[in-house]
C-alpha positions in Angstrom: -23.3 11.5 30.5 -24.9 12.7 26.7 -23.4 15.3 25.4 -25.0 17.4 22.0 -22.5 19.5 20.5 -23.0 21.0 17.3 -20.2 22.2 14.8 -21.1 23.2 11.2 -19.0 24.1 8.6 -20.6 24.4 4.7 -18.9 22.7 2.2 -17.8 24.5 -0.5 -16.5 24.1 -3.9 -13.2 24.9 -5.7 -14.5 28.6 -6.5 -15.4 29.0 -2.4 -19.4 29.4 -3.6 -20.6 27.5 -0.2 -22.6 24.7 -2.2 -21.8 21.2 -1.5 -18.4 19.6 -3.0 -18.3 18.8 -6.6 -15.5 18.4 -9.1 -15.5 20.4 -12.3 -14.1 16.9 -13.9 -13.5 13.7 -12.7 -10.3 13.9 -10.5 -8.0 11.3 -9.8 -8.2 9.6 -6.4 -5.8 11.3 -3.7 -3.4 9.8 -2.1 -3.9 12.5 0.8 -6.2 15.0 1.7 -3.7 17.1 3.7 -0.1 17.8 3.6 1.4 18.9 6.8 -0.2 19.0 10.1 -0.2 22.8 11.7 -1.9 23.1 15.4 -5.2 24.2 15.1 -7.9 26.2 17.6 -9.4 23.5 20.0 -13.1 22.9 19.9 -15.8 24.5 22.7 -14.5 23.5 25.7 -16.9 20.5 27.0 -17.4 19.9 30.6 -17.8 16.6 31.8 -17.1 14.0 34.7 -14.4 12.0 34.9 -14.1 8.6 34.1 -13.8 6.3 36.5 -14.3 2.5 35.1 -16.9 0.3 37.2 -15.9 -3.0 38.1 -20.2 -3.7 38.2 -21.5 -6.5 35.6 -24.1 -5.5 33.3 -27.4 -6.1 33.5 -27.5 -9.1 31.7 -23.9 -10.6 32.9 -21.0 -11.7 31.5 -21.0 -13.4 28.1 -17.5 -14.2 28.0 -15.0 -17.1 27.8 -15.2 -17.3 31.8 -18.6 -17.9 32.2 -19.4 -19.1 28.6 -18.5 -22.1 25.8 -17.4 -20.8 22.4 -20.4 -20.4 19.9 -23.2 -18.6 18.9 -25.6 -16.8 21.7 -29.3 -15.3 20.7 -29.5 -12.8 24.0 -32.9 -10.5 24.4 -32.3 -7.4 26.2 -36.0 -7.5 27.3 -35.4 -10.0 29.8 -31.8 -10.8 29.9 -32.5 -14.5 28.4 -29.9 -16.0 26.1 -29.7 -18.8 24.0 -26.8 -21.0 22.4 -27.6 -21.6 18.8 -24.3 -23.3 17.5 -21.3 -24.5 19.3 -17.7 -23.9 18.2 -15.3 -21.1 17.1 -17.9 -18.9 15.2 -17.7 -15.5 14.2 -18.6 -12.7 12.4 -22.2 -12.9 12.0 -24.4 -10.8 9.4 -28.3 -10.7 9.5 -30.9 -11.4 6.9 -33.0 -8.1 6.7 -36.0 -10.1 8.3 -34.3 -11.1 11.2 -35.2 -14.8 10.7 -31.5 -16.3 9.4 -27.9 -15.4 9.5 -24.3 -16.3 7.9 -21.4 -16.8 10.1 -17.6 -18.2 10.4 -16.8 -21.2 11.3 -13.0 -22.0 11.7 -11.2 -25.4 12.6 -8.7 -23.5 14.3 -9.7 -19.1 15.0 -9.5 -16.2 13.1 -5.9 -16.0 13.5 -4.5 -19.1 12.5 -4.0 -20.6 9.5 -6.8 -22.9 9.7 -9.9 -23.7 7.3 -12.6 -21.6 8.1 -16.1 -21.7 5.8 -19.2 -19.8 5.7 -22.8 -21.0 6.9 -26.3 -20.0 7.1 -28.4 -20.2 10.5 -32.0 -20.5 10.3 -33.2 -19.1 14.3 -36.2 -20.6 13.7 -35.1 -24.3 13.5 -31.7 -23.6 14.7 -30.3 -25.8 11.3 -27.0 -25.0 10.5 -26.2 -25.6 6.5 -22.9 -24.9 4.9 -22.6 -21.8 2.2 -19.0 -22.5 1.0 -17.4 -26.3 1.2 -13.4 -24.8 -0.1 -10.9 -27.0 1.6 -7.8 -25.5 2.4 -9.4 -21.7 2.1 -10.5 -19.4 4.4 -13.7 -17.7 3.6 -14.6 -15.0 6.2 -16.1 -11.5 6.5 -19.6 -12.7 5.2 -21.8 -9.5 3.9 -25.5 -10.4 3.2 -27.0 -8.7 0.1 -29.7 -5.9 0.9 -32.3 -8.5 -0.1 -30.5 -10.9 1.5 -30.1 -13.4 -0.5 -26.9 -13.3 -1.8 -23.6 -13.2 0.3 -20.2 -11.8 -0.8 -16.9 -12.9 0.8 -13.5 -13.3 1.0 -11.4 -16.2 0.1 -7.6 -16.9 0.9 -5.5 -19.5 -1.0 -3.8 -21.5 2.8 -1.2 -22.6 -0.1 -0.1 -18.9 0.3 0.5 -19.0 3.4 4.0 -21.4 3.2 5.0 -22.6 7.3 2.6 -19.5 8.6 1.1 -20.1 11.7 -0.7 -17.0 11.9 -3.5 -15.5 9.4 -1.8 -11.7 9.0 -2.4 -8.9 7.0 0.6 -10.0 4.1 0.8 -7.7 1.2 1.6 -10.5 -1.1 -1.2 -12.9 -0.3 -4.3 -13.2 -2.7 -7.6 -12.7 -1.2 -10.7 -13.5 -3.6 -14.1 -11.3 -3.4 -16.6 -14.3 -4.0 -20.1 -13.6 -4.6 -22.3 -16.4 -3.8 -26.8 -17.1 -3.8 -27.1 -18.4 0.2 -29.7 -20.7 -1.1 -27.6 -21.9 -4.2 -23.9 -22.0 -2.9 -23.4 -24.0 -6.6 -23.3 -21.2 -8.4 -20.7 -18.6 -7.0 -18.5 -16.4 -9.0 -15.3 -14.8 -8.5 -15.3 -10.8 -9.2 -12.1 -9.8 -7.9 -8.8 -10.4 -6.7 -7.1 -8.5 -4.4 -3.6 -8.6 -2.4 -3.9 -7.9 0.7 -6.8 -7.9 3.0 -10.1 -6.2 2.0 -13.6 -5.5 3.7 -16.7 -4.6 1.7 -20.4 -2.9 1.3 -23.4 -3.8 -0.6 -24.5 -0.6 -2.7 -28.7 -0.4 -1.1 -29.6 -2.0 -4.8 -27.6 -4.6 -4.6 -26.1 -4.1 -7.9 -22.5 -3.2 -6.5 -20.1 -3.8 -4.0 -17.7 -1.1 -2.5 -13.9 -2.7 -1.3 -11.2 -1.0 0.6 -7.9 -2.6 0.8 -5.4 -2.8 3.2 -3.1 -2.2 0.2 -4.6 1.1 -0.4 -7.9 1.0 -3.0 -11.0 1.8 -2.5 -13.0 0.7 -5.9 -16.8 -0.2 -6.4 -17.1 -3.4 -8.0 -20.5 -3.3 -10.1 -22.1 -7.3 -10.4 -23.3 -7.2 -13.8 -19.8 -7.9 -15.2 -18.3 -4.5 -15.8 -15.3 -3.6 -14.7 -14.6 -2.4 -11.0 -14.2 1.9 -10.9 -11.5 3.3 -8.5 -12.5 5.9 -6.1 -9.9 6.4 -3.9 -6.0 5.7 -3.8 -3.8 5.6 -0.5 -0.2 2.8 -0.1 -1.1 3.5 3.0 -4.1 1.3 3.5 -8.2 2.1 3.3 -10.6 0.4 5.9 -14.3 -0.4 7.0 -16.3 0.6 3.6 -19.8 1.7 4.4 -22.4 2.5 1.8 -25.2 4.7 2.2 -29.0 3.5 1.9 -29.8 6.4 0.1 -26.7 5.6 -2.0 -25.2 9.0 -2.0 -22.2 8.5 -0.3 -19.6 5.7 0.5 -17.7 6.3 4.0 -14.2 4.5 4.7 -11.9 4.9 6.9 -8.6 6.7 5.5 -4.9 8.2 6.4 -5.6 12.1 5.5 -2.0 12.8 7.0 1.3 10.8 5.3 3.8 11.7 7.8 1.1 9.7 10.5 0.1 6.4 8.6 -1.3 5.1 12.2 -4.0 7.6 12.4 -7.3 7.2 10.8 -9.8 9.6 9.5 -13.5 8.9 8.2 -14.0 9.9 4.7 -17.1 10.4 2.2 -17.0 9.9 -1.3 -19.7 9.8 -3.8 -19.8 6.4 -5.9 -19.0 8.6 -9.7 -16.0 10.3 -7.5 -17.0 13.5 -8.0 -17.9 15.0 -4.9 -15.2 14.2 -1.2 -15.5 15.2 2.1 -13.5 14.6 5.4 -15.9 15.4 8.4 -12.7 16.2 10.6 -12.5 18.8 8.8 -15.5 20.2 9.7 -14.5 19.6 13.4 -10.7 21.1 13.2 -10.6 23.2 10.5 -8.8 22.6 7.3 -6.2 20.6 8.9 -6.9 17.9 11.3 -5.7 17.6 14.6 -4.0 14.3 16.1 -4.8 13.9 20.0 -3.6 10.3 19.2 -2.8 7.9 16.7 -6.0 5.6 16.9 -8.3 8.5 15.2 -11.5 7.4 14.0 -13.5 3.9 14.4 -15.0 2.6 11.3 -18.3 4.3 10.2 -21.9 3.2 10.3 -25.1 5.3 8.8 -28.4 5.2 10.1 -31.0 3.6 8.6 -32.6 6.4 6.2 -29.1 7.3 5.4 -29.1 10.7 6.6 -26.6 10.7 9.4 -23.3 8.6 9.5 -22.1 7.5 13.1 -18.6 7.1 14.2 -16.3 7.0 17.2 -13.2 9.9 17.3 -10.6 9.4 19.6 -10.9 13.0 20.7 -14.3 13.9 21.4 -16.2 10.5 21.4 -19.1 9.0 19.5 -19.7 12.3 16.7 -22.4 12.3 14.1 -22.6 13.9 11.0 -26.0 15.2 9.9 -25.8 14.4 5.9 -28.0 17.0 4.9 -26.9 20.0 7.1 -23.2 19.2 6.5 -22.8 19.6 10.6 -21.4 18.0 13.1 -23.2 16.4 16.7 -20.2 15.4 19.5 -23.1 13.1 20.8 -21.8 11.0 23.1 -18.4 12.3 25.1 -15.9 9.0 26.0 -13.7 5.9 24.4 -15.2 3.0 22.8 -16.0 1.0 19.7 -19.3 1.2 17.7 -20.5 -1.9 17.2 -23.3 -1.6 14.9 -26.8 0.3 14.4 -29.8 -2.4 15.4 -33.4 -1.6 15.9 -34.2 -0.4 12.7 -31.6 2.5 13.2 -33.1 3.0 16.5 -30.7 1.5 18.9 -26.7 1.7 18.8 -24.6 -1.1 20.2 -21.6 0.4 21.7 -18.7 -1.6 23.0 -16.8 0.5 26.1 -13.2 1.4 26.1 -12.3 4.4 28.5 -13.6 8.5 28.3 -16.7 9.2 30.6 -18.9 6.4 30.7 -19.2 4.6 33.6 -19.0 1.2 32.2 -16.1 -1.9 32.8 -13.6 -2.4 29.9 -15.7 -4.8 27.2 -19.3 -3.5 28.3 -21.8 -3.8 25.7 -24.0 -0.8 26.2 -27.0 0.4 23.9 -28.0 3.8 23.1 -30.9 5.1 22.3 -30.2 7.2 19.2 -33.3 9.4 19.8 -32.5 9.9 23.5 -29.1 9.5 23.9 -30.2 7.4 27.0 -27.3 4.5 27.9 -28.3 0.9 29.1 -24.9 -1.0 30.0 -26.0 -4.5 28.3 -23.9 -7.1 28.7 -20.1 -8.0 28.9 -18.7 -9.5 26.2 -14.5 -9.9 26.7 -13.7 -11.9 23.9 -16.2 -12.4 20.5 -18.8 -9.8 19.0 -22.1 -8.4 19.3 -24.2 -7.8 16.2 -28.2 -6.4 16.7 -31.1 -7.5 14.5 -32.2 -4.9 11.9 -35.5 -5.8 12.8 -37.9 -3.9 15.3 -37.2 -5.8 18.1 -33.5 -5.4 19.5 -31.9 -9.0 19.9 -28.4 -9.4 20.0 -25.8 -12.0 18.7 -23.4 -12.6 20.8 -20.3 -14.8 19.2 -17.9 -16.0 21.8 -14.9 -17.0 20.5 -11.8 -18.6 21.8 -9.2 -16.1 20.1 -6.0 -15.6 21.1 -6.1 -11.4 21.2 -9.6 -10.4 22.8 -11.9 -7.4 21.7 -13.6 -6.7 18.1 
């Protein structure tokens, strides 16, 4: 079922003129975009089938901890074929822009206990595994490849932090590092921030920066040619999922518009000098944003020319928001988890949840961004699925041996 619904709303700036967003003078960052919650009209009416989950296996099966080892998988969708590149509890994969190598996780327990866990670099071609960080007693996870992809940034946690912890959680008072490091020269990495709490991060599409949201409630961009790191955006609440343009306009997070609801999550635009904000719910609901339930928004993803930003909304489904028209597409109607953009921008790996789709709980589906057409993929219960930016869609699948299942 493809749904293409189109709400637009202008933007308009503090004198009501229509014209996009900006700030007479730099403001500070908000803590919230909106005060109270007051009900608001409902949308168009959309008429769709309901969802009944399928019990039927994708086409290419069941990549899961059932039928699978824990490690690395290179799966084709052409013709279903997969192939184990490394074996063990690896995760959170990130591609080189040429397809040909990527960085991944490798922990001596799983990503959430307090075990050792370093970085490496995966050459497909030879299938040689090399290490990018050696730090005993650290964790380094969440590996982010550099546009060029050379250089990888990461984060680093102290395990003499964590005391008699069993678990890895999200501890206010525990230091994380933001570690830059050359893939090829892992000798010469440098430490550009420290943060408490957990943090994920963005490349700018030069390189020369790196947005970070904290779970402690910052959202900053952190330039690499030693000047000091700018704040954008301010919330105790907590900021998520930072996602940088490629036209380098905009940077999307994930953010708590509403105080009196810190469990519900909104998507939210900001330009990297601060000057220009926008909440696309907004354009949805109206001025004030409405709450079908506390999950809200998925993490955001743009395209690849930068001109639309994808995300999933518990309400109406997979929505797209055209950058340039300021509207907004309900494109795909049902509940799920984006998984990433692959293809070149052409392909979206979507990870099904519940709504209208008729897919089993865990399915791996792609969507053609062009056609909206759906091809269940594969099942993946516990681990991830990342798509290679390159033309051809291949898939990593990590399966992992977690303890709590799902991205």
């Amino acid at each position: 079922m493809v749904l293409m619904l189109t709400f637009g709303l202008p933007t308009t700036d503090s004198d009501g003129s229509g014209r996009e967003v900006t700030a007479r003078s730099p403001a500070p960052p908000p803590t919230s975009s909106f005060a109270t919650a007051r009900p608001v009209p409902s949308p168009p009416a959309v008429s769709v089938e309901p969802y009944e989950p399928t019990e039927t296996v994708p086409r290419c099966g069941d990549l899961s901890l059932t039928t699978m080892s824990p490690g690395t998988y290179l799966l084709n969708p052409a013709d279903c074929r997969n192939e184990q590149l490394t074996s063990g509890d690896d995760s959170a994969a990130d591609w080189t822009p040429d397809g040909q190598r990527l960085v991944f996780v490798r922990s001596e327990g799983n990503q959430f206990t307090a075990a050792n866990s370093d970085v490496y670099l995966l050459e497909l071609a030879s299938a040689s595994v090399t290490a990018v960080t050696n730090s005993p007693n650290s964790r380094d996870e969440k590996p982010k490849l550099s546009p060029d992809g050379t250089v990888v940034a990461y984060s680093a946690l102290s395990l003499d932090q964590l005391g008699s912890a069993t678990l890895v959680e999200n501890h206010a008072d525990w230091v994380h590092e933001l570690i830059v490091s050359p893939i090829d020269s892992p000798g010469e990495a440098v430490k550009k921030l420290s943060v408490r709490g957990q943090f994920e991060l963005d490349w700018s599409p030069d390189g020369s920066s790196i947005a970070v949201t904290t779970h402690s409630g910052h959202l900053s961009v952190v330039p690499l040619d030693g000047n000091e790191e700018i704040v954008l955006a301010s919330d105790a609440s907590g900021l998520w999922s930072p996602a940088w343009s490629p036209r380098g306009d905009w940077i999307a997070y994930n953010c708590n518009v509403l105080q009196e609801s810190p469990d519900y999550r909104d998507v939210c635009l900001v330009s990297p000098d601060g000057q220009r904000r926008i909440t696309p719910s907004a354009l949805l609901f109206g001025p004030t944003p409405f709450i079908p339930t506390a999950s809200g928004a998925d993490k955001p993803f743009w395209n690849s020319d930068g001109s639309r930003l994808l995300f999933q909304q518990s309400h109406f489904g997979l929505i797209t928001l055209n950058i340039d028209s300021m509207s907004v597409e309900a494109v795909l109607q049902g509940g799920g988890a984006i998984n990433g953009l692959a293809a070149e921008g052409r392909s979206l790996l979507f990870r099904c949840v519940s709504g209208t789709i008729p897919c089993g709980v865990n399915d791996v589906l792609i969507l053609n961004v062009a056609t909206g057409e759906l091809d269940p993929l594969v099942r993946v219960r516990c681990g991830q699925a990342v798509g290679a930016p390159t033309t051809d869609l291949r898939l990593v699948i990590s399966v992992t041996a977690e303890p709590f299942c799902g991205l």
